[in-house]
C-alpha positions in Angstrom: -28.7 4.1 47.4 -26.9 1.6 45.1 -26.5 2.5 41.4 -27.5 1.3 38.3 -26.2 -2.1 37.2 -25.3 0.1 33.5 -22.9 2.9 35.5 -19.4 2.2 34.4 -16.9 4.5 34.6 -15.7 6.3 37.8 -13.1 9.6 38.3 -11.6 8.9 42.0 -10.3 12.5 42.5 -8.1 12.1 45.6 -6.8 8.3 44.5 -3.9 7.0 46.3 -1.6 4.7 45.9 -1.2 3.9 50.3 -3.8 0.4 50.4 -5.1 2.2 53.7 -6.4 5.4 52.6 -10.1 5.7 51.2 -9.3 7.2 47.8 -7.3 3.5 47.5 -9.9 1.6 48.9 -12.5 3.1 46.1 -10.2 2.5 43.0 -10.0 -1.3 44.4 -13.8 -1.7 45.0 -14.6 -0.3 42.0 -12.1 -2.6 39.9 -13.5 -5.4 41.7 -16.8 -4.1 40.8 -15.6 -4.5 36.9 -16.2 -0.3 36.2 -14.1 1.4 34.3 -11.6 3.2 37.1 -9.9 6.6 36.2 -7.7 7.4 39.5 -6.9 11.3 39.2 -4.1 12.5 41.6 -1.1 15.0 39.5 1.3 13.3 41.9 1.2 9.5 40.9 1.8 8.1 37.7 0.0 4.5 38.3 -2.1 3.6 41.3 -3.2 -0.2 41.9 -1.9 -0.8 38.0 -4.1 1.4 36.5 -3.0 4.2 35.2 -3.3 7.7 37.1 -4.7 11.0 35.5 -3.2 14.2 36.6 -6.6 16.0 36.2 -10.5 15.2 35.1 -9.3 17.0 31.8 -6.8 14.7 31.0 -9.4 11.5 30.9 -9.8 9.8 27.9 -13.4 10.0 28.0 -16.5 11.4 30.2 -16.7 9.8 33.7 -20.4 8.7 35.2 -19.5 9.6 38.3 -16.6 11.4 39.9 -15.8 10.7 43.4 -14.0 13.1 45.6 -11.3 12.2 48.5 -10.0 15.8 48.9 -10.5 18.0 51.5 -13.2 20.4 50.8 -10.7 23.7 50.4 -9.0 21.8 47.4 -12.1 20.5 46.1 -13.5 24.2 46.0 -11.0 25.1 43.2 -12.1 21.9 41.1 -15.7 22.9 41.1 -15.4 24.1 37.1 -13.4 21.0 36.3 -15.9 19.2 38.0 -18.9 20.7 36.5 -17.0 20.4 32.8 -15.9 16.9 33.1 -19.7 16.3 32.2 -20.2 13.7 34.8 -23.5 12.8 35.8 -22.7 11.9 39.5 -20.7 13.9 42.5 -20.0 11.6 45.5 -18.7 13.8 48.7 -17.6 11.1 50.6 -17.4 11.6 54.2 -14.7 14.0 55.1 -14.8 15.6 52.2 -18.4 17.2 52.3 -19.0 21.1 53.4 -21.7 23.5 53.1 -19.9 26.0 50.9 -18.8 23.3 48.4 -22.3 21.8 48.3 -23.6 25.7 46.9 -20.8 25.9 45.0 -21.6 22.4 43.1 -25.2 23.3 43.2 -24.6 26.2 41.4 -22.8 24.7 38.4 -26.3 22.9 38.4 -24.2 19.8 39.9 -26.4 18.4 42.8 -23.6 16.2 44.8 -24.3 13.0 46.6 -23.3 13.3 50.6 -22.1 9.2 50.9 -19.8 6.9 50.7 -18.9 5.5 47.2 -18.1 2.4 47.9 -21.0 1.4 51.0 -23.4 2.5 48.2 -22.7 0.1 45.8 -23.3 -2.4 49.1 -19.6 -3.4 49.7 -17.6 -2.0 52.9 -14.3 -0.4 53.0 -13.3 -3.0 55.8 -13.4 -5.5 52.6 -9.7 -3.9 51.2 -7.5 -4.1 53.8 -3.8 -2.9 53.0 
């Protein structure tokens, strides 16, 4: 599945600021990728020089998609935040993905996306090595 050419703005919940962890990979292929890139992790302040959000509700404006690097236990106490950031796309990316956070999503009428973010926009993590 790669996305529309007109998506440009992306909420990496779970952005890091160590080059070898996935939610650092993502915020690097979608810079390269020319999106707009809102990292979101309360415990950074800047992450690959953008600046990083403590929260989806402390964007400055609606994400397309939000992509999730968090294990699915966290991730199950976002699932409001989620569903009122007013994103149009939910990326579990592998590891992140459970049956109970699916139904949870799915019942904020969210229906998430089980991939990875950045192999569907046709690049591979391998490509941003630390």
């Amino acid at each position: 599945m790669k996305a529309s050419k007109t998506v440009e703005s992306i909420a990496i919940l779970g952005a890091s600021a160590n080059r070898t962890k996935f939610g650092n990979k993502c915020v690097r292929a979608y810079k390269k990728l020319g999106w707009k890139v809102f990292p979101v992790n309360p415990k950074e302040k800047e992450i690959e020089g953008l600046k990083c959000y403590a929260s989806l509700r402390d964007l400055p404006e609606r994400p397309f998609r939000v992509s999730i690097y968090l294990p699915h236990e966290i991730t199950l106490g976002l699932v409001k935040a989620i569903a009122d950031s007013g994103a149009r796309e939910v990326i579990l990316n592998p590891g992140a993905e459970s049956r109970e956070l699916v139904l949870a999503l799915e019942s904020k009428g969210i229906r998430p996306v089980l991939a990875c973010s950045i192999r569907m926009e046709g690049l591979s993590p391998d490509e941003f090595r630390a």
